[in-house]
Each structure stands twice: as C-alpha cells, then as structure tokens.
KOLMIPA-187365 format. One line per field, with one value per residue (C-alpha): residue number from 1; x, y negated, z negated. Coordinates in pm, whole numbers. Example, Ala and Ser with C-alpha at 12.3 -4.5 7.8 and 13.67 -1.06 7.14 Angstrom:
2
badren: 1, 2
xx: 1230, 1367
yy: 450, 106
zz: -780, -714
END
This chain:
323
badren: 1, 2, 3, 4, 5, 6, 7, 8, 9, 10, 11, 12, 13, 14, 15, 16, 17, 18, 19, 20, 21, 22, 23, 24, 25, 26, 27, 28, 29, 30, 31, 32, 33, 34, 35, 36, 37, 38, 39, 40, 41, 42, 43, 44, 45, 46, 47, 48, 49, 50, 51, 52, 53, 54, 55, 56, 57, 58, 59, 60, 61, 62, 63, 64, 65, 66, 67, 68, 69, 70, 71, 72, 73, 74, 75, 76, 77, 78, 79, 80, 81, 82, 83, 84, 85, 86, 87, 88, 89, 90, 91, 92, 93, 94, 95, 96, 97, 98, 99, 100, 101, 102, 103, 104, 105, 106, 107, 108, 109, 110, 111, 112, 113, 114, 115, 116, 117, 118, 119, 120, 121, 122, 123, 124, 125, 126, 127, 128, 129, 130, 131, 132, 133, 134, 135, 136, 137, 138, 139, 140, 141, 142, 143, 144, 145, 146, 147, 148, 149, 150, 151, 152, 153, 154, 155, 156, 157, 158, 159, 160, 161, 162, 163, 164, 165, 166, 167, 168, 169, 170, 171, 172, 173, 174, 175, 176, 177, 178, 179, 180, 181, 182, 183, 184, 185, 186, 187, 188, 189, 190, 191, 192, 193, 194, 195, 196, 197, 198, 199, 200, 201, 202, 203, 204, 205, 206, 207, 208, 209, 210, 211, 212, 213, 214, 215, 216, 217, 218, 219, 220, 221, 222, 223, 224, 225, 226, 227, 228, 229, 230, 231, 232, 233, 234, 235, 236, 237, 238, 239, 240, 241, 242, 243, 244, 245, 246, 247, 248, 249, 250, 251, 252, 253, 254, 255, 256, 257, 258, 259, 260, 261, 262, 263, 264, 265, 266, 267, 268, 269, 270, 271, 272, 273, 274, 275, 276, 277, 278, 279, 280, 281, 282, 283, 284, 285, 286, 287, 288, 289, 290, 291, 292, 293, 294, 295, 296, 297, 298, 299, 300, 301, 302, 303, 304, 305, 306, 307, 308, 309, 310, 311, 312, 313, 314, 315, 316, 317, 318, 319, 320, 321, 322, 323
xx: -19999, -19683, -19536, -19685, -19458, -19133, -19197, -19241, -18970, -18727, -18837, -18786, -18390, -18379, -18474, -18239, -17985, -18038, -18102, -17721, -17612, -17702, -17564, -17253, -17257, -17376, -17147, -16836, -16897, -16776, -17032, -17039, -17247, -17263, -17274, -17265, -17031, -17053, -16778, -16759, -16437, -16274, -16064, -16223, -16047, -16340, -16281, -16332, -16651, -16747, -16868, -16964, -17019, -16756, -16929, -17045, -17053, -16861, -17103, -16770, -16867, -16719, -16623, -16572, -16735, -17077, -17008, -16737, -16966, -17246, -16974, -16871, -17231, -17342, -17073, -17069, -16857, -16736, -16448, -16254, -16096, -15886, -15851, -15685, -15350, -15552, -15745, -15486, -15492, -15808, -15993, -15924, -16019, -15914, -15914, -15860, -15736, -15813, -15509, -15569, -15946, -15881, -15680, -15899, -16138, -15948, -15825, -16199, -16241, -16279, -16167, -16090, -16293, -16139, -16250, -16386, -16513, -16616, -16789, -16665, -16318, -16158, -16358, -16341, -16494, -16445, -16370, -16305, -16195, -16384, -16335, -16367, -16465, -16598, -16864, -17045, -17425, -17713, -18026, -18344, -18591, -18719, -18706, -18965, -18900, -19189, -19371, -19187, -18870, -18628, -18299, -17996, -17758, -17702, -17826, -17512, -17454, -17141, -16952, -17039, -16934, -16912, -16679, -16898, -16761, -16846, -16724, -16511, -16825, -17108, -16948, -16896, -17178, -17234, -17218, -17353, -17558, -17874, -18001, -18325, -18620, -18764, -18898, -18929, -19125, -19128, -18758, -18636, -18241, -18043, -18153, -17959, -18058, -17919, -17979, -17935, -17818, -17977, -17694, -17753, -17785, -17503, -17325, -17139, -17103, -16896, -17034, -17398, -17578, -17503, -17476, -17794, -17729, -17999, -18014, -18317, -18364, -18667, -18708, -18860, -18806, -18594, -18600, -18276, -18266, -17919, -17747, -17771, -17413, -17335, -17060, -16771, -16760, -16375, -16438, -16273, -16539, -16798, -17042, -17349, -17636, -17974, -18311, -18340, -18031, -18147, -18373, -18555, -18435, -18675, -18559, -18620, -18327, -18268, -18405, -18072, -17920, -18149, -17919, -17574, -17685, -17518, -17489, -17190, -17339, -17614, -17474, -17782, -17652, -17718, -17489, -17364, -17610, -17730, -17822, -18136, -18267, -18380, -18379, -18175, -18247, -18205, -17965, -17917, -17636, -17560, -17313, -17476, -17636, -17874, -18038, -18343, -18604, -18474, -18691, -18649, -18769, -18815, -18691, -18559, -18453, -18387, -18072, -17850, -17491, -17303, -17002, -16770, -16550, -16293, -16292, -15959, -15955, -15914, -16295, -16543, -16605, -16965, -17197, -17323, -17590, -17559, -17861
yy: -17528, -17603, -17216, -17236, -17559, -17440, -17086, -17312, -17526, -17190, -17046, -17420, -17392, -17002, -17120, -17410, -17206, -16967, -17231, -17367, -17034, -16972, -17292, -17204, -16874, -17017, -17276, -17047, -16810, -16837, -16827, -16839, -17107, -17180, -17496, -17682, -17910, -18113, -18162, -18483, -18522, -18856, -19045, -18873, -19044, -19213, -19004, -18664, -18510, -18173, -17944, -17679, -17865, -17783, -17654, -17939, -17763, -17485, -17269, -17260, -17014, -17163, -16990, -17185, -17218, -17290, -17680, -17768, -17599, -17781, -18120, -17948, -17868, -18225, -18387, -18532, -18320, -18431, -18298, -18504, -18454, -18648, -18530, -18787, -18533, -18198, -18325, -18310, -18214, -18231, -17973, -17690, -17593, -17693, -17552, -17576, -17279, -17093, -17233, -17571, -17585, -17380, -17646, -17928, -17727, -17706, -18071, -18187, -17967, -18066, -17926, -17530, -17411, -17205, -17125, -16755, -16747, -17049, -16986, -16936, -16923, -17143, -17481, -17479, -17672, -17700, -17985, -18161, -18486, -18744, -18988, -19376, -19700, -20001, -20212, -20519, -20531, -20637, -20751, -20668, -20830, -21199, -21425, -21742, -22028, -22213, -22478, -22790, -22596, -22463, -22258, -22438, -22264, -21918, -21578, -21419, -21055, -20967, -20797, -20819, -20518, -20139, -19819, -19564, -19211, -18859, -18651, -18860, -18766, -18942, -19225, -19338, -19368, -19644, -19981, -20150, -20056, -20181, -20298, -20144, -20321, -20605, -20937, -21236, -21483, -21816, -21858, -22170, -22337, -22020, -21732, -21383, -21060, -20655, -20452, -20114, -19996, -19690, -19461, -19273, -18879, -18719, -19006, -19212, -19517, -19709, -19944, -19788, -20170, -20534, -20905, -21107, -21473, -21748, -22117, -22307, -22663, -22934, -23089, -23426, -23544, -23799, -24016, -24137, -24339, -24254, -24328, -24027, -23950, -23876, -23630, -23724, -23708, -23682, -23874, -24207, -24531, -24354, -24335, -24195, -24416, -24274, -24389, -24398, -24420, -24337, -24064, -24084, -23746, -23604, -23369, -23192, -23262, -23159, -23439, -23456, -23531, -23771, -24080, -23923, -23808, -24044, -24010, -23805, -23549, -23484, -23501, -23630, -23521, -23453, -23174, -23281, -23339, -23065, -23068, -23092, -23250, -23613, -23559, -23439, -23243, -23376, -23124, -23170, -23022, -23030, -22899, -23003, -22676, -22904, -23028, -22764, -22814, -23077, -23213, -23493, -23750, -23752, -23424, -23550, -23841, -23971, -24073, -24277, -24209, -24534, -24545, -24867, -24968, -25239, -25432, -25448, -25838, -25876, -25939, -25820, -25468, -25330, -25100, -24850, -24634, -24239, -24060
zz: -20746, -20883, -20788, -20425, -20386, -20497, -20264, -19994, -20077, -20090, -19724, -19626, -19761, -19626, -19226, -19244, -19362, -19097, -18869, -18945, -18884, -18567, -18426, -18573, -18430, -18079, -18082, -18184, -17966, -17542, -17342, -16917, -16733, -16350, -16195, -15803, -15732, -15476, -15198, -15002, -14738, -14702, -14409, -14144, -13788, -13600, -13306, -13457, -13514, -13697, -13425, -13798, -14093, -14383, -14685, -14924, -15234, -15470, -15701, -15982, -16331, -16630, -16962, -17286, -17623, -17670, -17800, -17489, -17271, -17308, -17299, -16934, -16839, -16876, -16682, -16316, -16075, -15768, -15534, -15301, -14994, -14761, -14405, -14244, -14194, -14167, -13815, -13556, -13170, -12916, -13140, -13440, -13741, -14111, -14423, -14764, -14930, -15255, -15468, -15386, -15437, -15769, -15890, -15774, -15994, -16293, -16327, -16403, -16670, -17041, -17344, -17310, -17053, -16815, -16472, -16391, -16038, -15782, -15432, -15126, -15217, -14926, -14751, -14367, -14067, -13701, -13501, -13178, -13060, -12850, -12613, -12684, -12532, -12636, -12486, -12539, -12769, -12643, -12816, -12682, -12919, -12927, -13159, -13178, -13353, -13569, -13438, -13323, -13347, -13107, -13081, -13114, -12875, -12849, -12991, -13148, -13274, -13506, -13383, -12994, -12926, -13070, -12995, -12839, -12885, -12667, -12440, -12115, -11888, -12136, -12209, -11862, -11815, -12059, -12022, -12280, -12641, -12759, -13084, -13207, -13038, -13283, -13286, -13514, -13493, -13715, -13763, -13866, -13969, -13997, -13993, -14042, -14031, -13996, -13691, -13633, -13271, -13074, -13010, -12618, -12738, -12761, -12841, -13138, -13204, -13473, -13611, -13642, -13717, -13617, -13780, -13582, -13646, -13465, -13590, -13518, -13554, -13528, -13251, -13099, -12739, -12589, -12241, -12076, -11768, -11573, -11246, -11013, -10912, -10536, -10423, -10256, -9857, -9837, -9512, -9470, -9443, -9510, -9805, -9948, -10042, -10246, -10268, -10540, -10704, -11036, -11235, -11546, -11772, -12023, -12296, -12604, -12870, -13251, -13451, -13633, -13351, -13178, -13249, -13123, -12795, -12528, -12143, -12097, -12274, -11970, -11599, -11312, -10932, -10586, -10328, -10037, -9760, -9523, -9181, -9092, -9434, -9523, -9888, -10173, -10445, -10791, -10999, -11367, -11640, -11997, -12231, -12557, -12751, -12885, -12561, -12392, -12179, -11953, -11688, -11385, -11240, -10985, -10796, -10520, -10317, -10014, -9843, -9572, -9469, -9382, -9173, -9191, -8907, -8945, -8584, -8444, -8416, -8796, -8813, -9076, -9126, -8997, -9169, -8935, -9064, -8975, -8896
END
C-alpha cells in the first residue's frame, strides 16, 4: 500500500513538472492571434449623410509572446475617428489611409506585440450634403387628466421645433413634424414624458425625440356675477343701454387658485349693434391659464340706443330712444 502511494505520488510530481513546462514553453514562445476592432467615426456635420457606409471594423493579426498576447487578446479595442475636417463640399468621398490607420493600430497595443497584417488596409465612405430647414412639432396624441382634474394651460413640447434634413425638393414639402401617435390618460400635477418624432421617408431630422411637458391641476367651480361691458359708439350723445346689464359667469378653476381669482381676470361683453337685430350676443374672455370651461348667463340680451339732445334755449337735455 505504502509503494502504490509513493508511485503515485512520483507521476503526480512528473505531470506537474511537465505541466510547468509547457506553460513556459507556450508562454515564451510568439505566437499570432486575430482580432475585430471596431471603428466608430465622430463629429459628423448634421447636414451630411453617408450615401455607403464606411467600414466599421479592422480584422488586425497580432504577433507577440504567448503571456502579452493573451494581455492584448483580452483587451477592449476601439478606433476613433473625427470627421468634422474630412466632409467638405456638396458631396465626395473620404478616406483614411494605410499609415494613419496603422498607427491608430499600434498606439493601443500593450507590451511587445507588434502588428502583422489588419483588413482592408484604408477606411472609406461616400457622402453628400443635404438641405435644411426647421419647422415647428406637433403632437398628435391626447392626454386626459384624472377625474376632477383639468389642464392648466398649454401642452408644451421641448424644443418646438426640429431641423429636418433631405434633398431641397423633399423638404419643401414639409411643414411641420409629428410626434409618434400616443395617448395618456390619468395625468395629474406635472407630468413629463419622451417622445419620439416620425421622420417623412427620405428624410432627417435632428433631434430624433421631444421633451412633452402637461401640468394638470384639481379643479372645483366658481360663479361670478359681473357687469356686461358695452362698446363704445364713437358717436356724440349717444349711448348704449342693455337689458340686462349684467351676466352670471360660471367656471371651472384650479382649487389652488379659487381665492385669487378676481374680475379683471375674466372680461363679460357685447359688439357693436347690427342692423336688423334686437339682441346682443353675450361674448366672454380670459387670460388666466387656470380658468376652462366658461359658460354664461344668459347668452344674450337685449338693447336700446339713446340719443341726447341739448335744447338750444339752455333747457334740459332729452333722451330720445333710437329704434
């Protein structure tokens, strides 16, 4: 028993001596590996487009020892580069040559590894330049507030409007861009979300999404009683009399704001009269965001035109009612 263990125990010591040998003798000796590296291109002028995609990666064959290789194997390549002074005129081609992509090789490398080969040899792409106008966004979803809650002035999109970019032809035909068609329902105090925008084919546009901002608010509703207010006639001695003279406005109003609202902030009024009417409509108008749904009391009114005339004897003046 005792003879069986120490055999066993020398083939152990032989195969991890031979073991240590071989990673020596891997790791000594230079080896070749191949690897992709991928190429991304930088500070690309909005109105230039590829019209043949530049390569986006370099098949590059590394030689080093076994060790460094696997240190150069294992590590993240990337290769950068900036266009912004190789796109020039209404259309071309550019290119990066040999030398320059060899040496944008070899500065990423680690330890001694030199470079034996890389594939293709030179990056290239076509391109052309577009046209460019801007022009407003326009959402074309809806968006419900919850129960007893209402929008608090407008719908508003950041930013309003978008460069659209494409041949001259295309793009005048274009007048405005949509966002993508969706609705929310439930919204209530402020609510922000992303939206893309549909691009018309053939077309680009910069930016590609949208800021949607909507504030809602809770809302209760409020009753004002206010004078109607008459136009004036811009004739001397005369004046416009209403029957009645005042309306009774109903209105829904942010319950947060319930105690500020006053009676400047909503504006009850009739047009001049027309021929061949007895009664007036009843217009109203407000500035305040917080005030919807406004409603009147009534709609309309009747009305008498009175003309004064002073007597020439110094007498009274006399009302003289127009038909």
């Amino acid at each position: 028993m005792f003879l069986h263990s120490k055999d066993a125990l020398v083939y152990l010591s032989f195969v991890l001596l031979a073991t240590i040998i071989w990673f020596t003798n891997a790791f000594s000796t230079r080896r070749t590996v191949t690897m992709t590296i991928p190429v991304t291109y930088t500070h690309i002028p909005d109105d230039y487009i590829f019209t043949s995609a530049p390569t986006n990666h370099v098949h590059v064959t590394l030689e080093d020892e076994g060790i460094d290789l696997f240190a150069n194997r294992k590590r993240l390549y990337e290769l950068t580069f900036d266009l912004s002074e190789r796109l020039t005129g209404e259309e071309g081609t550019f290119i990066i040559p040999m030398d320059e992509l060899r040496q944008a090789i070899a500065q990423q490398l680690v330890g001694d590894a030199s470079l034996s080969a890389f594939a293709p040899e030179l990056l290239t792409g076509s391109y052309t330049r577009q046209h460019e106008k801007t022009v407003p966004v326009v959402y074309t979803g809806q968006i419900k507030p919850a129960a007893q809650h209402q929008l608090c002035g407008d719908i508003t999109l950041t930013p309003s409007s978008v460069k659209v970019y494409g041949t001259e032809q295309d793009i005048a035909a274009v007048t405005h861009i949509e966002t993508a068609l969706t609705d929310y329902e439930g919204v209530q105090d402020t609510f922000n979300t992303r939206l893309a925008l549909v691009a018309p084919k053939g077309l680009r546009i910069l930016p590609d999404s949208v800021q949607l901002t909507a504030v809602a608010e809770q809302f209760t509703e409020k009753a004002m009683q206010l004078d109607i207010r008459t136009p004036n006639l811009k004739q001397p001695g005369k004046i416009l009399h209403l029957f009645p003279n005042q309306a009774t406005v109903t209105f829904r109003i942010g319950t947060a704001w319930f105690n500020s609202v006053t009676e400047s902030d909503i504006k009850v009024y009739v047009d001049k009269p027309q021929k061949g009417s007895d009664h007036l409509p009843v217009l109203v108008e407000s500035n305040n965001p917080h005030i919807t749904h406004i409603r009147v009391k009534p709609q309309e009114v009747e009305y008498l035109i009175e003309s004064y005339e002073t007597p020439t004897d110094g007498g009274s003046a006399t009302a003289v009612p127009e038909d």
